[in-house]
C-alpha positions as CSV (number, residue, x, y, z in Angstrom):
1,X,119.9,127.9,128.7
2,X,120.5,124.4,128.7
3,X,122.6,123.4,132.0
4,X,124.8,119.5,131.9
5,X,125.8,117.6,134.8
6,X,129.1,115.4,134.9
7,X,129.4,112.0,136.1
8,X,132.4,110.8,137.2
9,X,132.4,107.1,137.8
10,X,135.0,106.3,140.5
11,X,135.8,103.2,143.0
12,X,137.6,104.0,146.5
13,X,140.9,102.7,146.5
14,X,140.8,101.5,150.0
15,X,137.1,99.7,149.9
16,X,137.3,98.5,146.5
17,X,140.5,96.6,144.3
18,X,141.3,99.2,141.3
19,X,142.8,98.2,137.6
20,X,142.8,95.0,138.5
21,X,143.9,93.5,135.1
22,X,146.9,96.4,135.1
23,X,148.0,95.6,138.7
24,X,148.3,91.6,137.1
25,X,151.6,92.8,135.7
26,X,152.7,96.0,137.4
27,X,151.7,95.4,141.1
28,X,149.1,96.3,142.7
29,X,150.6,99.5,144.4
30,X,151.8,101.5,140.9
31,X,148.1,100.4,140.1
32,X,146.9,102.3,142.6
33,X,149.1,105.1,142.1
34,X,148.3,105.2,138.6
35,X,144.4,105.3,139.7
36,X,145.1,108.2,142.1
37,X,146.7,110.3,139.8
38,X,144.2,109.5,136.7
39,X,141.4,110.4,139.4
40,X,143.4,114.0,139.8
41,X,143.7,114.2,136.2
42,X,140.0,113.8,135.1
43,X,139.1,116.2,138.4
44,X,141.4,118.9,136.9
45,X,139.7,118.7,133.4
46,X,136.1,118.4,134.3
47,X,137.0,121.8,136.8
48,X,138.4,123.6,134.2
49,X,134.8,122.9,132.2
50,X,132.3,123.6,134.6
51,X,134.0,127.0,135.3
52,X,130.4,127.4,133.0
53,X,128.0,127.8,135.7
54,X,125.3,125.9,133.5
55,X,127.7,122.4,133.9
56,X,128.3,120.7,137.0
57,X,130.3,118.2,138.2
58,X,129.3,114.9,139.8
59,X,131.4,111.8,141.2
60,X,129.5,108.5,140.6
61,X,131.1,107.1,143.8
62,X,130.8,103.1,143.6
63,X,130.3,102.5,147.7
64,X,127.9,104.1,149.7
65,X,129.8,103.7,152.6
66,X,132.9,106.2,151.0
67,X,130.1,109.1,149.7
68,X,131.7,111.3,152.5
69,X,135.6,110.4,152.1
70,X,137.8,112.9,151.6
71,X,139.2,111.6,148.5
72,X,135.9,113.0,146.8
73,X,135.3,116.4,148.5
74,X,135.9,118.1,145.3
75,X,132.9,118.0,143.9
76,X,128.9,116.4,144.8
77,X,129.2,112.6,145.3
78,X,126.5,110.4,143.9
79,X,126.1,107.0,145.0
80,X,126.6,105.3,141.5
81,X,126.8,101.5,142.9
82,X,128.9,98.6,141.8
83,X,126.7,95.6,141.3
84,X,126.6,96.0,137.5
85,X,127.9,98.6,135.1
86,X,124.5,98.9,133.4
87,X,122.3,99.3,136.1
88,X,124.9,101.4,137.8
89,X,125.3,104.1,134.0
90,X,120.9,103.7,134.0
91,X,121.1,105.2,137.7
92,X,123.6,108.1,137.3
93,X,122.3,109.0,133.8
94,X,118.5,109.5,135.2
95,X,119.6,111.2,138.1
96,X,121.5,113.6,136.0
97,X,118.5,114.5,133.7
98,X,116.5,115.5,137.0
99,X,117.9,118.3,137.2
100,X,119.9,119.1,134.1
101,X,118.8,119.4,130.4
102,X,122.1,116.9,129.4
103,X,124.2,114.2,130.7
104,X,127.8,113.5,130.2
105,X,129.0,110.4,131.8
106,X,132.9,109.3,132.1
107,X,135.3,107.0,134.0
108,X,139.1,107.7,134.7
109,X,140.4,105.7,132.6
110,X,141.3,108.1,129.9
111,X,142.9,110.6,132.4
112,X,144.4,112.4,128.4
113,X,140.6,113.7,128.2
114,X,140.8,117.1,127.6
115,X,138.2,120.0,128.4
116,X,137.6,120.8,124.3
117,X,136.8,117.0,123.9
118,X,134.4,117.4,126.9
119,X,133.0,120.4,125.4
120,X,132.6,118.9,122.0
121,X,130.4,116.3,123.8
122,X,128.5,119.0,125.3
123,X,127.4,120.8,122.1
124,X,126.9,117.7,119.9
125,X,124.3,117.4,121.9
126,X,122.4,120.7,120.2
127,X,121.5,118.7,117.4
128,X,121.7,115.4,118.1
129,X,120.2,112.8,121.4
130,X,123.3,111.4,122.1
131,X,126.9,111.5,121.8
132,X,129.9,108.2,122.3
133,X,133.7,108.1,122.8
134,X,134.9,104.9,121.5
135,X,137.9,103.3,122.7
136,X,140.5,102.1,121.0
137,X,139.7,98.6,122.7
138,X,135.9,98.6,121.7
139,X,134.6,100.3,124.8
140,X,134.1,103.6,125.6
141,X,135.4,106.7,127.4
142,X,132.4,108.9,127.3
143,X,128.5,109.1,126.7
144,X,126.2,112.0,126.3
145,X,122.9,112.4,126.3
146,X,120.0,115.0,126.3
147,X,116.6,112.0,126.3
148,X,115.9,109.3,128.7
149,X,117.4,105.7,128.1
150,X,115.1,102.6,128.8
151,X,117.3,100.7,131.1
152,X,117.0,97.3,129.5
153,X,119.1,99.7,126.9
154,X,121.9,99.6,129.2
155,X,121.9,96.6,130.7
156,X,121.5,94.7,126.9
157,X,125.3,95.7,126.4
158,X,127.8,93.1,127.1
159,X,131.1,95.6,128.6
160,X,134.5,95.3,128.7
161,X,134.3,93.7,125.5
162,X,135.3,94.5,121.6
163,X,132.1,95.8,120.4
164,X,130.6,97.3,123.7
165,X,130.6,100.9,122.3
166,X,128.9,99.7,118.9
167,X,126.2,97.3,121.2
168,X,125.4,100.5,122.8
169,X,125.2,102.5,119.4
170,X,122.8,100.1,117.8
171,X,120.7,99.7,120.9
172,X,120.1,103.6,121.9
173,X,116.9,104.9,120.3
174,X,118.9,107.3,117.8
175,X,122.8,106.9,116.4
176,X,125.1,108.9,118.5
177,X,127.5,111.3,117.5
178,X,131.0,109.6,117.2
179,X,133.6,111.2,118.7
180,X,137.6,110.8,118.7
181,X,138.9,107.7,119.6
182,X,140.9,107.3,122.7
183,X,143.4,105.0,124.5
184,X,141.0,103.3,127.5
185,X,143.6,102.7,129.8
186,X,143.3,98.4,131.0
187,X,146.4,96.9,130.7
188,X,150.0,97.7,130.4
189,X,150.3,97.8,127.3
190,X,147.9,100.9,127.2
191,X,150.2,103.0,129.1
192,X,152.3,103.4,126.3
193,X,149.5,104.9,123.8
194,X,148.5,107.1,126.9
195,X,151.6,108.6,127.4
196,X,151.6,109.3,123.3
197,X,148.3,111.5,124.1
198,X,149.2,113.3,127.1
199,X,150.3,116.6,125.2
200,X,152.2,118.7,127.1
201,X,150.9,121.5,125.2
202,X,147.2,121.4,126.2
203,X,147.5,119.3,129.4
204,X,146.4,120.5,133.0
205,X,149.1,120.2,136.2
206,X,148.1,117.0,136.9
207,X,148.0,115.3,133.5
208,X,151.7,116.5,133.6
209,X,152.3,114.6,136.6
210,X,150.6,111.6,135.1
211,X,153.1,111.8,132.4
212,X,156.5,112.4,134.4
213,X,155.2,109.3,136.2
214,X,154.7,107.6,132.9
215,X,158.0,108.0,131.9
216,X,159.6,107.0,135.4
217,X,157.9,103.4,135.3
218,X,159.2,102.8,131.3
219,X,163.1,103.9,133.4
């Protein structure tokens, strides 16, 4: 049976600055909280997935320093590294395929990531290398893999930019699976789309909360 590991890219809020370019126009604390509360989001979603034994979760913790915080007891902490997005995605990504057969690898800023989406990821993967989550901005929410990636593959990619996800597309060694498109939460003006696709129906406890305090900063 083929077994996944998660990686959950994340900065400490009290080492590192957090959505910077959102905190620009709605402070820098309801940046943070929104942060916190994406963070609980994603950590309630990748749970209810790896409730399957064969996929584990994995936070790609930005400073060494904050491997052992209590924010990130949850689940293993891997020291994922700051210094450049690239090099940072090459490091997780290899470590993951040590010891699993497949690799997902996500942020926290889609916190409306849902565990069927994650799962779709997952088993894209039984016919196919590699599997992408665009964003609607041109970047991207998720990557999957089940094959090693040069690293020059991931440092070649320009990010937070228009075509990031299609750089990476046209640079991997085989054409990814598309997936669904999702809001990639950046600015302010991204909170509105998120809010769109937090469904009540489907969503965990604290995607709820992420809504309710959604609709409290648009009051």
């Amino acid at each position: 049976m083929n077994s996944t590991g998660i990686g959950i890219f994340v900065k400490t809020p009290e080492l590192s600055s957090v959505k910077t370019r959102l905190a620009a126009t709605i402070g820098s604390e309801k940046a943070e909280q929104f942060y916190r509360l994406a963070v609980n989001a994603i950590e309630q979603t990748v749970a209810t997935v790896c409730a399957d034994k064969l996929i584990t979760p994995y936070w790609a913790v930005a400073e060494k320093q904050a491997l052992d915080r209590p924010i990130w007891s949850g689940f293993t902490c891997l020291y994922g590294g700051s210094e450049n997005l690239g090099l940072s995605q090459n490091r997780i990504y290899k470590k993951l395929l040590e010891s699993h057969q497949r690799a997902i690898l996500i942020g926290v800023d889609s916190p409306q990531l849902s565990p069927d989406l994650l799962l779709q990821a997952i088993n894209s993967l039984d016919d196919n290398n590699f599997a992408i989550g665009p964003a609607l901005d041109g970047g991207y929410y998720l990557f999957a893999g089940k094959t090693a990636i040069d690293q020059k593959v991931w440092t070649s990619v320009k990010y937070s930019c228009a075509t990031t996800a299609s750089q990476l597309s046209y640079a991997l060694p085989s054409a990814p699976v598309q997936l669904m498109r999702l809001t990639d939460v950046d600015r302010e003006d991204d909170l509105v789309l998120l809010l769109e696709q937090l469904c009540p129906v489907w969503s965990n406890q604290a995607q709820l909360l992420l809504r309710d305090w959604l609709v409290s900063l648009n009051k």
